[in-house]
N, C-alpha and C positions, 0 to 999 in steps of 0.2 A: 653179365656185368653185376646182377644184384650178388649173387653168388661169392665175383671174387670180393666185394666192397665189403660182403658180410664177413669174411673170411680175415680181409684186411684187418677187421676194426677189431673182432676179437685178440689180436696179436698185437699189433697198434695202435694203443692209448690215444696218441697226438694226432693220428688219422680218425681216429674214432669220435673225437671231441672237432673236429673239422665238419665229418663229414655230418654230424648233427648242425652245429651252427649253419655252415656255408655247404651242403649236398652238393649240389650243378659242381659248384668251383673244385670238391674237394677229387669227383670223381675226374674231373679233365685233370687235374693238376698229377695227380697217381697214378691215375688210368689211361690220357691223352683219349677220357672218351667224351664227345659234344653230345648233351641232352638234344635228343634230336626233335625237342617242339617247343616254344615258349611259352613255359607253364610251369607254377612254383612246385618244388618238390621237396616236401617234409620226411624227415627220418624219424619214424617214432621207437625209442628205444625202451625195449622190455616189453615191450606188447607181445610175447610169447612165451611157453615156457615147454621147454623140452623134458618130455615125458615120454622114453621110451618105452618102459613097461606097460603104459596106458592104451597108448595106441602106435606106438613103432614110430613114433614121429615129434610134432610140434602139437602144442594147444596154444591156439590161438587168442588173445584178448580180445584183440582190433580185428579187423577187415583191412588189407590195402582199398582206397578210396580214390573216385572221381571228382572233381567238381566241374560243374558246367555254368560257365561263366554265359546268359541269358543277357544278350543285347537288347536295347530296344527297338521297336522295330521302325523303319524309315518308311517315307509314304507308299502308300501301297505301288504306284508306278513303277517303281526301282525298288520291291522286294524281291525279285524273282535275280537281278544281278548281283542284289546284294548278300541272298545268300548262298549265288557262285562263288563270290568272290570270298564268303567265309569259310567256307567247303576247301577253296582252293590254298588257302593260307593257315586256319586253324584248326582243323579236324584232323592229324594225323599222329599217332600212336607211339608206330612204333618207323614212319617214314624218312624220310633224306631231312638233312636238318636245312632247316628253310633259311633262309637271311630276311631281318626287313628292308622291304621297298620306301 
């Protein structure tokens, strides 16, 4: 998916200026593909620059990046279902896209 998005946006202006603004939306609307975890996703543009005689590839600016959204934690009694129950809903990658309950 990154691939064809990337591919898109170099040929496609109005997909490009989307997929910066609105990502999630821009790749389901083009792609019919669902981000499969609920988690914000930033398009950073020009964070590379293609240098083949360098090193046959890309030079990177950025890093793609995580962020780990740290809850607080609930009484110790109900730490142990509660972080089943984050295990089960928000830790997944690259998994089945989840609905919320």
């Amino acid at each position: 998916m990154i691939v064809q998005a990337i591919a898109a946006a170099w040929h496609d202006a109005e997909f490009r200026e989307e997929l910066i603004a609105h990502p999630v939306d821009a790749l389901h609307k083009r792609f019919d593909y669902r981000f499969p975890m609920k988690m914000h996703l930033k398009v950073h543009e020009n964070s590379a620059t293609w240098t083949p005689l360098t090193n046959g590839g890309w030079t990177t600016n950025e890093v793609n990046g995580l962020d780990l959204v740290l809850p607080p934690a609930p009484p110790p009694e109900q730490r142990a279902a509660a972080l089943a129950a984050y295990n089960a809903r928000h830790i997944s990658l690259f998994g089945p896209d989840r609905k919320e309950i």
